[in-house]
C-alpha positions as CSV (number, residue, x, y, z in Angstrom):
1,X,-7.2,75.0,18.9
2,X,-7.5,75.1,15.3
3,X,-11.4,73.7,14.9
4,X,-14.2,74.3,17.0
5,X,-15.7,71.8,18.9
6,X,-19.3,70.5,18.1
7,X,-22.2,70.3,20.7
8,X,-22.0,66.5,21.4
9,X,-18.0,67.0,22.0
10,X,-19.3,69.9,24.4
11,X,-21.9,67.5,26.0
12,X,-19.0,65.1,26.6
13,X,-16.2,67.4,27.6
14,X,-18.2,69.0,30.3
15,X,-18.1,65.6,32.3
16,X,-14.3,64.9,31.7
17,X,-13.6,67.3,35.4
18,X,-15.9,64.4,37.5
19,X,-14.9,60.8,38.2
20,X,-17.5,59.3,36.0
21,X,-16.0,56.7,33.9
22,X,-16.8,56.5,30.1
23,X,-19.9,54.2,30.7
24,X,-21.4,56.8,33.4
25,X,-21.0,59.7,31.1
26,X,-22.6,57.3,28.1
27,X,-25.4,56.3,30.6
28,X,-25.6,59.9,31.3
29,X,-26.3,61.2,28.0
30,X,-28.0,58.7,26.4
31,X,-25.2,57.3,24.5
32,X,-23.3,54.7,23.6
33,X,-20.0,53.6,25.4
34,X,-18.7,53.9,21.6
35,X,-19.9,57.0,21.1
36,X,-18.8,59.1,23.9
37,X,-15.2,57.3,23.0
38,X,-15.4,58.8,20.0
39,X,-16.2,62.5,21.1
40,X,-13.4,61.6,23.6
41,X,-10.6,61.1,20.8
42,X,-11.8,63.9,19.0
43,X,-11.7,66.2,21.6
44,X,-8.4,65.6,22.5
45,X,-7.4,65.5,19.0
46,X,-8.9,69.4,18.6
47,X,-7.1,70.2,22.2
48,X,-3.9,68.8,21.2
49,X,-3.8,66.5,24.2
50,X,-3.0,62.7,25.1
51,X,-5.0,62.5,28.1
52,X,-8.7,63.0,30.2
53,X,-6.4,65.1,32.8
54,X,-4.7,66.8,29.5
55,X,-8.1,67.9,28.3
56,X,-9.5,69.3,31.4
57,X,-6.2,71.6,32.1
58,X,-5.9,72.4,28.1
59,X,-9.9,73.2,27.8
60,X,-9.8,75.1,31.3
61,X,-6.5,77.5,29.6
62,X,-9.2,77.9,26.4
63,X,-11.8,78.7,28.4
64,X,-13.9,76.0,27.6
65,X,-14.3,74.6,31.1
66,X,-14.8,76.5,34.8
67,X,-12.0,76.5,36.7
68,X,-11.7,74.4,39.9
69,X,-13.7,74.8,42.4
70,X,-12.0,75.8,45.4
71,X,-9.0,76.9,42.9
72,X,-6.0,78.2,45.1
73,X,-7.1,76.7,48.6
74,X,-4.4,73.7,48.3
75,X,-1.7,74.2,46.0
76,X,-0.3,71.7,43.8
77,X,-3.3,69.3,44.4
78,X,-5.5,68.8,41.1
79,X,-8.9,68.8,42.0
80,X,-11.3,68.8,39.1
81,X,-14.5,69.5,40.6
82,X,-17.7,68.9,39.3
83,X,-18.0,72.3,37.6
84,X,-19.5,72.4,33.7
85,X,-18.5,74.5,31.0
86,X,-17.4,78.4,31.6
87,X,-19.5,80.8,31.2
């Protein structure tokens, strides 16, 4: 990853492992649908990725993200928890 990440991209990235759609993690933190789209593109953009599943395995490899919880109890299965940011 070439550029760092800013807070709100943070903010947003740390709710990419849960279900919550776009409008939950807008409603969440107080921001627009739009604007959590936009953090969204730009994150996966600065990961290199295409996708929300992408993001979470590429920003979990960077250390950005916790690992899963549970992580080696059922292999193969992708389970992204509800876990924030590393650390």
């Amino acid at each position: 990853m070439t550029e760092q990440l800013t807070d709100s991209e943070t903010r947003v990235l740390r709710y990419l492992p849960t279900h919550l759609t776009a409008p939950e993690i807008a409603n969440e933190l107080f921001l627009s649908v739009n604007t959590v789209g936009t953090h969204t593109r730009h994150l996966y953009a600065k990961l290199g990725v295409h996708s929300r599943h992408e993001a979470v395995d590429r920003a979990r490899a960077l250390g950005l993200l916790a690992p899963p919880a549970g992580r080696g109890i059922r292999r193969g299965a992708h389970h992204y928890g509800t876990s924030g940011l590393a650390g």
